[in-house]
Backbone as CSV, one residue per row, in Angstrom:
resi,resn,N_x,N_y,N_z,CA_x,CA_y,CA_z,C_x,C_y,C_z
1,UNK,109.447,-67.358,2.856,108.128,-67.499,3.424,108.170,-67.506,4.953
2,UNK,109.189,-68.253,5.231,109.607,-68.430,6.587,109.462,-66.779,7.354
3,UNK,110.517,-66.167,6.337,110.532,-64.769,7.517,108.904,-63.974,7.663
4,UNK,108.501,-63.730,6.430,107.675,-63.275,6.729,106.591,-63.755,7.758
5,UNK,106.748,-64.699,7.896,106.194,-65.455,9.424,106.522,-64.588,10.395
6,UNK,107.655,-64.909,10.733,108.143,-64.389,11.313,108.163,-63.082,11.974
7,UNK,108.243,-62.286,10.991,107.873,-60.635,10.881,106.660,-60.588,11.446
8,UNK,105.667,-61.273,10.845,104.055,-61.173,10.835,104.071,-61.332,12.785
9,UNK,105.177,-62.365,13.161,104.619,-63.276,14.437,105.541,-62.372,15.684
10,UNK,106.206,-61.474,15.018,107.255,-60.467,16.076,106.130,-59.153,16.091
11,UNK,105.725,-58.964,14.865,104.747,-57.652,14.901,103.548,-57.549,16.126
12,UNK,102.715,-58.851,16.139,101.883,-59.309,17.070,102.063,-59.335,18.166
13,UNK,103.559,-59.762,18.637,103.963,-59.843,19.700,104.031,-58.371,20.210
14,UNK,104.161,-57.650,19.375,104.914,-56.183,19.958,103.823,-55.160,19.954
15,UNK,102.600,-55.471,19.194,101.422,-54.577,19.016,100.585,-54.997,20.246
16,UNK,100.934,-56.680,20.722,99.760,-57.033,22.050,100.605,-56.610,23.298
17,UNK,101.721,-56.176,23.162,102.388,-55.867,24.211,102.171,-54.637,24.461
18,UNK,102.089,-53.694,23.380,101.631,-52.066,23.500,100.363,-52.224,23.829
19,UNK,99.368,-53.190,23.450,98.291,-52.597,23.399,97.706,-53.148,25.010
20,UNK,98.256,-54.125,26.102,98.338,-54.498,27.059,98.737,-53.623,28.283
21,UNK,100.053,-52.748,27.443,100.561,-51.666,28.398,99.680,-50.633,28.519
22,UNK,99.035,-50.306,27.211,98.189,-49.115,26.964,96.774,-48.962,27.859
23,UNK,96.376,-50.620,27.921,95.493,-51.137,29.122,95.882,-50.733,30.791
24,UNK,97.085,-51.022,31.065,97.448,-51.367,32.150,97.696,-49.941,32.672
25,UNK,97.880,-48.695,32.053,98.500,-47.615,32.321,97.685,-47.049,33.152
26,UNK,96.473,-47.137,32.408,95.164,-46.158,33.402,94.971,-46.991,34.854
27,UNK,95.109,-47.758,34.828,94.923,-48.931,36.263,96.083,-48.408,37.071
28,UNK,97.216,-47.967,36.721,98.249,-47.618,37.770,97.979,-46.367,38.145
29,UNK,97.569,-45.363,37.452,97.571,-44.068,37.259,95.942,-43.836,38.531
30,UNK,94.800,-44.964,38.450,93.806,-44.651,38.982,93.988,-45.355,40.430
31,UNK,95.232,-46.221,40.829,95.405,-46.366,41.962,96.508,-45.603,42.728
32,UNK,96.502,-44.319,42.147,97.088,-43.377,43.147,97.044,-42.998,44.110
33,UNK,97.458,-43.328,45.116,97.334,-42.470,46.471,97.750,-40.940,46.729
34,UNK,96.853,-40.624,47.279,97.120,-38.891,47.407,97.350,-38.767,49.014
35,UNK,98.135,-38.039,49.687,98.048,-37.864,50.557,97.531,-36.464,50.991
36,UNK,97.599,-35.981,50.026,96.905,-34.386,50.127,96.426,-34.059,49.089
37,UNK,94.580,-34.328,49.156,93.777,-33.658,47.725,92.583,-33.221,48.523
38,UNK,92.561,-32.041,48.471,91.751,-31.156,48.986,91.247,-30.281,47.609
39,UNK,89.855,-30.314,47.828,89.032,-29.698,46.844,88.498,-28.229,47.585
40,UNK,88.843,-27.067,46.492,88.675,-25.471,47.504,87.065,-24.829,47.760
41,UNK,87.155,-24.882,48.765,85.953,-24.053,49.100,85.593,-23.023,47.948
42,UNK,84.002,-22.484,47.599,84.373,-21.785,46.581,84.361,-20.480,47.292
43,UNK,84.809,-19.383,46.975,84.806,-17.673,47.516,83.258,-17.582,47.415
44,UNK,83.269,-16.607,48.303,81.682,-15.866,47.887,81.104,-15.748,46.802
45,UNK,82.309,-14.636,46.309,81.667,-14.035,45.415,80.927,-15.197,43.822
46,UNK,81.773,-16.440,43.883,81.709,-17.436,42.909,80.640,-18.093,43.394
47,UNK,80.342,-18.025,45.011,79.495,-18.560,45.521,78.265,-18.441,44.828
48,UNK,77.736,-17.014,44.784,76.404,-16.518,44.607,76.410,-16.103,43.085
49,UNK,77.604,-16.302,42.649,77.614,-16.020,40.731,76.895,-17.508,40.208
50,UNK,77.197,-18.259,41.221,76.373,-19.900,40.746,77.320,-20.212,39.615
51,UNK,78.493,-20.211,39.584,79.835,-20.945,38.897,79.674,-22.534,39.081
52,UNK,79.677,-22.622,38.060,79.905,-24.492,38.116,80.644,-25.300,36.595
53,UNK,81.152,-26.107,37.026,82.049,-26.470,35.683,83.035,-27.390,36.417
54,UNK,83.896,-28.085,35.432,85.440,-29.414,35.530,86.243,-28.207,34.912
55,UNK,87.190,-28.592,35.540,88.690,-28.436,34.931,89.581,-30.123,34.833
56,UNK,90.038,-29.831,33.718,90.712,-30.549,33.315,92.728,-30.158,33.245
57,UNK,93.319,-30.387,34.548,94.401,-30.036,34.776,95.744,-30.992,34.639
58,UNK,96.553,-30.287,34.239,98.175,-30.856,33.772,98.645,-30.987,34.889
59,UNK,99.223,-31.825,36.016,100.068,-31.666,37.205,101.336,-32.216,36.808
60,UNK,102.595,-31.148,37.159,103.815,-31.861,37.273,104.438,-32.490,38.739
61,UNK,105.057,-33.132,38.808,105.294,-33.340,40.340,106.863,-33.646,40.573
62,UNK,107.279,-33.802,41.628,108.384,-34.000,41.913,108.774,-35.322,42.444
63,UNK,109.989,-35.899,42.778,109.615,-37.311,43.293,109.472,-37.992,44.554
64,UNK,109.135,-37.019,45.511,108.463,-36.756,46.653,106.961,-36.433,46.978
65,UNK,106.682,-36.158,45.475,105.047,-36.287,45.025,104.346,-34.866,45.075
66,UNK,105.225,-34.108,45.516,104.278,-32.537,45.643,104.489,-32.305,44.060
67,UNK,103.840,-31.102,44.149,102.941,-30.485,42.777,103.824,-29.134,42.497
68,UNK,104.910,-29.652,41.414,105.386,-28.037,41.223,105.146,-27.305,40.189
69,UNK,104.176,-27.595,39.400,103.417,-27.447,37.910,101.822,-27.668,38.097
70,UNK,101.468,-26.515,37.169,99.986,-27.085,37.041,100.139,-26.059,35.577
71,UNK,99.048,-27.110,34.773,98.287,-25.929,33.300,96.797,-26.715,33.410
72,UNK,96.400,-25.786,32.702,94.902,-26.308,32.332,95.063,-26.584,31.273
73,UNK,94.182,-28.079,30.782,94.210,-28.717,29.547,93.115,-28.482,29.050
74,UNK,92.035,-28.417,30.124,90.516,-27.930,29.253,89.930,-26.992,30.509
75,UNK,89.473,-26.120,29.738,88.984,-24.965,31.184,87.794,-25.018,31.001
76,UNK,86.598,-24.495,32.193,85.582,-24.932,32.896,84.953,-23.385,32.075
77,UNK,85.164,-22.865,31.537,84.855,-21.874,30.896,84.304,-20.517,31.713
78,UNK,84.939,-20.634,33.011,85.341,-19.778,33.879,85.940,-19.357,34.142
79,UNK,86.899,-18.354,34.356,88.897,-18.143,34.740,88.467,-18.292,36.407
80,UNK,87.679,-17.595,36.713,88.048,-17.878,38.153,88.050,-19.427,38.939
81,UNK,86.737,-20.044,38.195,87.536,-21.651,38.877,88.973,-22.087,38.304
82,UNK,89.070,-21.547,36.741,90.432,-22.516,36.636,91.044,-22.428,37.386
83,UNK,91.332,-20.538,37.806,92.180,-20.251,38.739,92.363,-21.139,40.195
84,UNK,90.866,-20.902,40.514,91.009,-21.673,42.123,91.516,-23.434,42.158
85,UNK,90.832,-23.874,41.126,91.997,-25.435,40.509,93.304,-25.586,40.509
86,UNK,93.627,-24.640,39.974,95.076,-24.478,39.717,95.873,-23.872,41.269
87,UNK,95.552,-23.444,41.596,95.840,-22.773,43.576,95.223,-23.917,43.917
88,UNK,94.620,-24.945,43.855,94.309,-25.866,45.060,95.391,-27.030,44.445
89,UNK,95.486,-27.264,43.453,96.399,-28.339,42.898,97.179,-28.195,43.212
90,UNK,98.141,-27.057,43.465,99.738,-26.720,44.080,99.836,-27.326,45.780
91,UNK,98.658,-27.523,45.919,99.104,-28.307,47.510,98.874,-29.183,47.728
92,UNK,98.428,-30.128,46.734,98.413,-31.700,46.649,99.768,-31.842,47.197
93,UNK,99.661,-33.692,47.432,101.341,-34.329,47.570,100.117,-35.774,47.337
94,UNK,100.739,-36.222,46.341,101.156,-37.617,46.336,101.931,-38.819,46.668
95,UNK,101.584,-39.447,47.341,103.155,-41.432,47.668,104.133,-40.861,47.167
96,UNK,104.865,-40.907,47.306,106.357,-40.860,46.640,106.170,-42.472,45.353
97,UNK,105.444,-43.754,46.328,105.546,-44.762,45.850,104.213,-44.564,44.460
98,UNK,103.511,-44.134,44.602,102.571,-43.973,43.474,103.677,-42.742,42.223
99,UNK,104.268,-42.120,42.050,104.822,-41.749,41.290,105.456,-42.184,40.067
100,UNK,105.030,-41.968,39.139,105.776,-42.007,37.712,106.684,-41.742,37.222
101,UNK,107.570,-42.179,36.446,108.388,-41.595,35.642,107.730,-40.180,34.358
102,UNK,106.536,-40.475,34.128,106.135,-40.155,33.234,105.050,-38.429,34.417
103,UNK,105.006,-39.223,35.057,104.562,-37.594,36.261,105.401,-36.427,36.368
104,UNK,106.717,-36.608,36.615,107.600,-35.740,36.377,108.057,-35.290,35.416
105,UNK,108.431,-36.022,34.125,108.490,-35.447,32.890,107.256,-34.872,32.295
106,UNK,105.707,-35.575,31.861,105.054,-34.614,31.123,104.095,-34.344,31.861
107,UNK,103.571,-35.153,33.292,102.469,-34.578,34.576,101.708,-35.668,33.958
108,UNK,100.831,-35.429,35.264,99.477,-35.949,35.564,98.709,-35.479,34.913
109,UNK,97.403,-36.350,34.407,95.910,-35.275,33.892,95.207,-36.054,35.543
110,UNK,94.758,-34.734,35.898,93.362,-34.858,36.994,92.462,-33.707,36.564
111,UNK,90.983,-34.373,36.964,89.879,-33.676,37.426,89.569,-32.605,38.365
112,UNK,89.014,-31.519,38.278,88.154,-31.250,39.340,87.383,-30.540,38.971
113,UNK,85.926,-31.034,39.800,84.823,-30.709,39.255,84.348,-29.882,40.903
114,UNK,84.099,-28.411,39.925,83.258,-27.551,41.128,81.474,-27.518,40.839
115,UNK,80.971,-27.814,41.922,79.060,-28.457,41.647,78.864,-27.345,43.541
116,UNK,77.990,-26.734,43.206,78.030,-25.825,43.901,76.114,-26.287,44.110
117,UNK,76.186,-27.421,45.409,75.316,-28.003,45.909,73.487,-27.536,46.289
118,UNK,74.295,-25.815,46.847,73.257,-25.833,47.343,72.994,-24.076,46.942
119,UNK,72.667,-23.557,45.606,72.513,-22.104,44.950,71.950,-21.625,45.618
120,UNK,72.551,-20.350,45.242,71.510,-19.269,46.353,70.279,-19.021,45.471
121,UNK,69.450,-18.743,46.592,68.446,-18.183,45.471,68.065,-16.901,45.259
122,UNK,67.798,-16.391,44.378,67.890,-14.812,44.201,66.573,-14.466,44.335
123,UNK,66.847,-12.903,44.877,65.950,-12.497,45.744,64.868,-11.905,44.539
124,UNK,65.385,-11.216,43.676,64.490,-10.352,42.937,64.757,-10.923,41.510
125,UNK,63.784,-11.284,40.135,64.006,-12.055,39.234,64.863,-11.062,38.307
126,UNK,65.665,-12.344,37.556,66.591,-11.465,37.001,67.670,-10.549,37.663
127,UNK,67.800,-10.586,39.414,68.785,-9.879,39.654,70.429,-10.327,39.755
128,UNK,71.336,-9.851,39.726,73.027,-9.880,39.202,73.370,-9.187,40.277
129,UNK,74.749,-9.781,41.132,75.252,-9.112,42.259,75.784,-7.362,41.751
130,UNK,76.326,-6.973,42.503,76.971,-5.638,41.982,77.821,-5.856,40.602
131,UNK,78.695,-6.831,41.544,79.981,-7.128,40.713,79.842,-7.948,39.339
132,UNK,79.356,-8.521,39.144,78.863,-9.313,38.252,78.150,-7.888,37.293
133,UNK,77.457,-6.599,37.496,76.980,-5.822,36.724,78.247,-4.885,36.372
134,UNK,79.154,-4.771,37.074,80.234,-4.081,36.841,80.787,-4.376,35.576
135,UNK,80.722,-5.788,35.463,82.023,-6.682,34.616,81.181,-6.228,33.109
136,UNK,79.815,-5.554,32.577,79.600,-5.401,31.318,80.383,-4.619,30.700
């Protein structure tokens, strides 16, 4: 009877300890310091296509904190922002001291969200740049 106490009172111990760490993880991870996070201007041409959407990106890093990996985990259902996400993420650098063990082996998940403030407005209803009519 005894052990199963026991068992019961080691299990608890080890499920509030995971489930404490599992707490604590996002709190380290959201006090990251970046020393370089620059969000990209958008191009023209994305400019006036009125592109908007998150990417949801994989960063690997090194332990000097730069960015020698990127994937997309969820795409903005655009290629060209993923793209420009993925080219702006490569020039992050993070603390060396904010770094993970777990950054370098399977990466970071970060955000970035492109919100394209201020749309153009189109001149004639229903009209599509050139390029944008090309792409049918």
């Amino acid at each position: 009877m005894q052990t199963s106490a026991r068992t019961s009172a080691l299990r608890s111990i080890v499920c509030g300890a995971i489930i404490a760490l599992a707490v604590a993880l996002p709190l380290t991870t959201a006090n990251a310091r970046w020393l370089e996070k620059s969000t990209p201007n958008l191009p023209f041409g994305v400019y006036f296509q009125g592109l908007q959407g998150s990417v949801v990106l994989s960063l690997t890093l090194d332990k000097s904190g730069r960015v020698t990996g990127t994937e997309v985990l969820r795409s903005s259902g655009h290629a060209a922002l993923d793209e420009l996400a993925r080219n702006a993420a490569m020039s992050w650098r993070l603390s060396p001291d904010s770094v993970l063990p777990s950054d370098i082996s399977k990466g970071r998940v970060e955000l970035m969200t492109f919100k394209n403030p201020n749309p153009p407005k189109q001149l004639l209803p229903d009209a599509r740049p050139f390029w944008a009519q090309l792409s049918r």
